[in-house]
C-alpha positions in Angstrom: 90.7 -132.0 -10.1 88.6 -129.5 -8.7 85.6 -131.2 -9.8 86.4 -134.1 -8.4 87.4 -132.7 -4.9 84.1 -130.7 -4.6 82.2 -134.1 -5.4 84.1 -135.9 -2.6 83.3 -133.5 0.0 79.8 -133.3 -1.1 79.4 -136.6 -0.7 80.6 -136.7 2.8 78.1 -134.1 4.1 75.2 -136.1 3.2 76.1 -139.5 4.8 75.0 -140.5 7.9 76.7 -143.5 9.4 76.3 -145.6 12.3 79.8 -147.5 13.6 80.7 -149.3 16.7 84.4 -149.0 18.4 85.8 -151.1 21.7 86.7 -149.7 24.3 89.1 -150.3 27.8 88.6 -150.2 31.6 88.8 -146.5 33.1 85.0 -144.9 33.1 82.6 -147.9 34.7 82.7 -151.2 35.3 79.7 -151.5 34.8 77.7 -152.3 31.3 76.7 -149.2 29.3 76.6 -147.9 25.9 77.1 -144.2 24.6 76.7 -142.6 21.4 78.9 -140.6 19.8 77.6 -137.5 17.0 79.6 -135.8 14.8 80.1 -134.3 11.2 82.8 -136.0 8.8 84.1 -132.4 8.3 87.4 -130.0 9.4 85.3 -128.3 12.7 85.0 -131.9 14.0 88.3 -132.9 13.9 88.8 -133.3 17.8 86.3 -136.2 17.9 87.4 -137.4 14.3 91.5 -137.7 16.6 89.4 -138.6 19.2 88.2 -141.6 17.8 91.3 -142.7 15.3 94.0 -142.6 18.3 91.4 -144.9 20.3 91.3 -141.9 23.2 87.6 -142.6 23.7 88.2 -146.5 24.1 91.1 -146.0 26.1 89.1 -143.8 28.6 85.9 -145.6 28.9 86.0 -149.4 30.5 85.7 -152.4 28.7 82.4 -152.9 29.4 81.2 -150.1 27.7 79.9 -150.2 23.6 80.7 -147.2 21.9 78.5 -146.0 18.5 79.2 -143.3 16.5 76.6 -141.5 14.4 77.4 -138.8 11.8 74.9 -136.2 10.5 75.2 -133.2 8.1 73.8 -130.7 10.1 73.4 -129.5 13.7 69.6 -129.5 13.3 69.6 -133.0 12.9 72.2 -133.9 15.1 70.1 -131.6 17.8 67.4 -133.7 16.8 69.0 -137.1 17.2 69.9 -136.0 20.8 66.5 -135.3 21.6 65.5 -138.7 20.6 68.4 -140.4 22.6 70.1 -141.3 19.7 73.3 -139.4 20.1 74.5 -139.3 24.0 77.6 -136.6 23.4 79.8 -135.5 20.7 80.4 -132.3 18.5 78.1 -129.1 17.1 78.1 -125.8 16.5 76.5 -123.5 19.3 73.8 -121.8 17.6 71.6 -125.5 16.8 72.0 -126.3 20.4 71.0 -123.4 22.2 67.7 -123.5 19.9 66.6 -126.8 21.2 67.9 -125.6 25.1 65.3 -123.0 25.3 62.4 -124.9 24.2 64.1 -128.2 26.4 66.7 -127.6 28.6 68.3 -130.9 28.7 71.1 -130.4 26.8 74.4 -129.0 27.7 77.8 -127.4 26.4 80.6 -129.7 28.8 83.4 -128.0 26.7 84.7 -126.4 23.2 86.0 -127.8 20.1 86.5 -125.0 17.4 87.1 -121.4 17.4 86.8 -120.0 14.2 86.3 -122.3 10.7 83.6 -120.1 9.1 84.0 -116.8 6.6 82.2 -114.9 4.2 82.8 -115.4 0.5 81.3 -112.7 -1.7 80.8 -114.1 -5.6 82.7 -111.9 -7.7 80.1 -110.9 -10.4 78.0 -109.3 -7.6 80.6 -106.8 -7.4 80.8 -106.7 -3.6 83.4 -105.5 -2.1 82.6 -104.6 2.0 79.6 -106.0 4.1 77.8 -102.5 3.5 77.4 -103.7 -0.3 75.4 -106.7 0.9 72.0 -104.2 1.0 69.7 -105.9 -0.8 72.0 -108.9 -1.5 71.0 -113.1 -1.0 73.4 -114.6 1.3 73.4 -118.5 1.7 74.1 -120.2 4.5 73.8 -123.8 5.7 70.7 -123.5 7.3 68.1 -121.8 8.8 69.5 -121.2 12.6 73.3 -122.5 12.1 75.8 -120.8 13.9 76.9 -119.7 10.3 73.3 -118.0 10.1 73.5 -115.9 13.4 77.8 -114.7 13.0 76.3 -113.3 9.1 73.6 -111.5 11.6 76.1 -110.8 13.8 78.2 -108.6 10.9 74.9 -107.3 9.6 74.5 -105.6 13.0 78.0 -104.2 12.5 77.3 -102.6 9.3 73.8 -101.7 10.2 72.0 -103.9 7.7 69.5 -106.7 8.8 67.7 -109.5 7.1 64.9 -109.1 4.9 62.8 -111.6 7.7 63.7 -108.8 9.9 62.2 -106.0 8.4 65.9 -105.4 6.3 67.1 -105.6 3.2 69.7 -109.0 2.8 67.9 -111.9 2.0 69.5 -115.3 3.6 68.6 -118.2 1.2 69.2 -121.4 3.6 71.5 -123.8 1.3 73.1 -127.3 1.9 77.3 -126.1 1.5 77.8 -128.5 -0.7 75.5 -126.6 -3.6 76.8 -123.1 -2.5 79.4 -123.7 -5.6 76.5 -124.5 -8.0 74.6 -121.3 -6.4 77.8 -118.9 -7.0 78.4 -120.6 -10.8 74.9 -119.7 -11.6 74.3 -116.5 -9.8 71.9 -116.9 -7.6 73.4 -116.0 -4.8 75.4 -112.8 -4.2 77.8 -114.4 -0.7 77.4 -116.6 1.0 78.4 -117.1 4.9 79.7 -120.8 5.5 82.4 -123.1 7.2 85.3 -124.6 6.1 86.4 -125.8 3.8 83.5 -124.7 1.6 85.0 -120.6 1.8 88.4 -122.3 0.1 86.3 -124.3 -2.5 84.3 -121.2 -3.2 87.3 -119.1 -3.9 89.2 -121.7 -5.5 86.1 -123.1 -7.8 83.4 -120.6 -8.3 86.0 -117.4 -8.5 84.5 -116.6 -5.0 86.2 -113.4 -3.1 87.1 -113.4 0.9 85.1 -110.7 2.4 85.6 -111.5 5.8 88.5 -114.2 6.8 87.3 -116.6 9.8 89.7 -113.7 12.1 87.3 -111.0 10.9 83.9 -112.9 10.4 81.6 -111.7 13.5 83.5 -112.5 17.0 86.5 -113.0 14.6 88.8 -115.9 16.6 86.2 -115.7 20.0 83.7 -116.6 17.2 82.6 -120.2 18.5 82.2 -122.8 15.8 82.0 -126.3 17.3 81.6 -127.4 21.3 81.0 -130.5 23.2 77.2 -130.8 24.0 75.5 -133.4 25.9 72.4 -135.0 27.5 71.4 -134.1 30.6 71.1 -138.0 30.9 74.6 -139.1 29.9 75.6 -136.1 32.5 74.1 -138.0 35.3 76.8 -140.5 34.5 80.2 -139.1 36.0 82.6 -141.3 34.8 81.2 -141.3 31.1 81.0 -137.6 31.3 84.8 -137.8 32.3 85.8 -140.2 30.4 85.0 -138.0 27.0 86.1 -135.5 28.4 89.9 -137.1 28.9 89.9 -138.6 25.3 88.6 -135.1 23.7 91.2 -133.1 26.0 94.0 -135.5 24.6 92.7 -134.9 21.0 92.5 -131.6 21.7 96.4 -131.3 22.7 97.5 -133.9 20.0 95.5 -131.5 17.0 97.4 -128.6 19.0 101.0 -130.2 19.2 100.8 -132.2 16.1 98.7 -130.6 13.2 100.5 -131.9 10.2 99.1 -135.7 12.0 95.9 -134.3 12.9 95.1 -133.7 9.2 96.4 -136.9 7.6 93.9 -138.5 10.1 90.7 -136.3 9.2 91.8 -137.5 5.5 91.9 -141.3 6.1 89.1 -141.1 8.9 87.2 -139.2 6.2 88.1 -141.9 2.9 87.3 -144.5 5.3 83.8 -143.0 5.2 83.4 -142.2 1.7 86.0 -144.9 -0.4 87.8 -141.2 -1.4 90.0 -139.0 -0.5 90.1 -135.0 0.3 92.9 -132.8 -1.5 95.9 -132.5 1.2 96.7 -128.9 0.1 92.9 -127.4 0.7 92.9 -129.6 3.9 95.6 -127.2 4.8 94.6 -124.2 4.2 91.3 -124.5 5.4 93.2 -126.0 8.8 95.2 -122.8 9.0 91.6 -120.8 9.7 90.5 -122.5 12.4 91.6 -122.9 16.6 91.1 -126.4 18.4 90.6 -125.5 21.5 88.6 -126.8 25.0 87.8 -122.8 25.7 84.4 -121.9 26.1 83.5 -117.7 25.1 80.3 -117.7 27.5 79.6 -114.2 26.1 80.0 -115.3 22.5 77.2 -117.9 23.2 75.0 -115.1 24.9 75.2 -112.9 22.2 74.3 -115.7 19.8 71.2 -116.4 21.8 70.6 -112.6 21.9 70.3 -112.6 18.2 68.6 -116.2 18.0 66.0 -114.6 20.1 65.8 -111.0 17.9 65.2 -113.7 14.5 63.0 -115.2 16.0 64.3 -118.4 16.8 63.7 -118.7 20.1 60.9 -117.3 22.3 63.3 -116.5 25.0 67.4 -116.0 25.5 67.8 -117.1 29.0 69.9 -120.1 28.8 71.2 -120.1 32.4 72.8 -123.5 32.8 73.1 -124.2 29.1 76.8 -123.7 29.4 78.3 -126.5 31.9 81.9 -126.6 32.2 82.2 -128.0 35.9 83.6 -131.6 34.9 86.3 -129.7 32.4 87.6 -127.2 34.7 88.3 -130.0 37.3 89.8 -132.1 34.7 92.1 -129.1 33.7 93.0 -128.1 36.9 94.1 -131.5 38.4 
């Protein structure tokens, strides 16, 4: 069974679909289209509700075509914004900020996810605490994930940094989906990743928690997922508030009914893929997560702090990255 659950979700990280939904008559009356990004996975569960309760067509007007476009990692959903192909949706923090500094046309509008990543050491490396990771390989999903810069973060901690760094922990960029094939095999000693990769680790490759998605970096502050967008759809207030209704809705239905919320990300997900997830590791991996619309602005600093110490970016201002104007109205009234 465990097998077979680890081949479904690996075959929902590498699709990349295009759908179109209706909508109703709040956000224009005039013509438009927008494009909705996302992953099929946990962190992205908000636009996942989003999208099955019909929020997003019952807040934008009739007139308006919705897409959806899923991608398996926030370097190409980063990329797919650039290119107009994605107007709003979900991503982790660390992808978008990259792409801000060199082009600073795209915009956090709210959060999504606290939490959802940890640290799974495999057991026949023998580690036990983040100070054994010296002169340890570490995957993560990809060079410049928000999974890349929290392991950086908890190297810092410990005083260890990575071997690109002039330290001593190598971080070997792998797809999640092969992380179990990486710990079977031994090529990798831990591995920093989101769920519900950690509980498929531990459950499947006799991985051990090292740090729990409370403990991992800025521990439940540690920002997995927001709401970026366009500095083109922005221009667009009724759009811009129109997402923002339908993700605050999905946002307070995941909150009030989680049991729901999962059965949804299931079907939304075997939809997708013709299969369907294990209920019982969709659970647990909910249970390390926090869907939220809150917005750590000194989280995201940090991260570009250490983006710009790795080298990922030439500068860390990102003054006006973080643009929470239209959410705080929408909150307040």
């Amino acid at each position: 069974m465990r097998k077979f659950i680890f081949s479904i979700i690996a075959s929902i990280l590498i699709i990349g679909v295009l759908t179109a939904c209706g909508s109703s008559d709040k956000a224009s009356s005039d013509s438009n289209t927008v494009s909705i990004g996302y992953f099929p996975n946990l962190t992205h569960i908000a636009t996942i509700v989003g999208l099955e309760q019909n929020y997003f067509q019952e807040e934008f007007g009739e007139k308006t075509k919705i897409t959806t476009q899923t991608v398996p990692n926030g370097g190409l959903f980063m990329e797919a914004m650039a290119t107009d192909a994605i107007d709003v949706g979900t991503v982790g923090p660390g992808p978008l900020l990259n792409f801000y500094v060199k082009n600073p046309e795209f915009h956090i509008i709210s959060g999504a996810v606290n939490g959802g990543a940890v640290l799974v050491a495999n057991t026949n490396s023998e580690i036990q605490s983040l100070e054994d990771l010296d002169g340890k390989r570490v995957a993560i999903p990809v060079i410049g994930s928000t999974q890349d810069v929290m392991l950086r973060k908890a190297l810092q901690n410990v005083n260890l940094k990575p071997t690109s760094n002039g330290g001593t922990v190598e971080m070997h960029a792998a797809a999640p989906a092969d992380t179990v094939s990486l710990f079977v095999q031994n090529s990798v000693d831990a591995a920093a990743t989101q769920e519900p990769w950690g509980y498929i680790l531990e459950t499947q490759a006799d991985g051990t928690l090292l740090l729990d998605w409370d403990e991992f970096a800025w521990g439940k502050e540690s920002t997995n997922t927001v709401v970026a967008a366009s500095a083109s759809f922005l221009e667009n207030e009724d759009n811009v508030k129109a997402y923002l209704r339908a993700h605050i809705k999905a946002v307070n239905f995941i909150q009030e009914n989680p049991k729901e919320a999962q059965q949804i990300v299931m079907e939304h997900i075997k939809d997708l893929t013709g299969k369907e997830l294990n209920k019982d590791e969709l659970e647990a991996a909910f249970a390390k997560l926090e869907v939220t619309t809150a917005v750590n602005e000194q989280v995201i600093q940090e991260m570009a702090d250490i983006s710009l110490e790795a080298e990922y970016i030439s500068n860390n201002d990102i003054e006006g990255m973080i643009n929470l104007t239209f959410l705080q109205e929408l909150e307040n009234n």
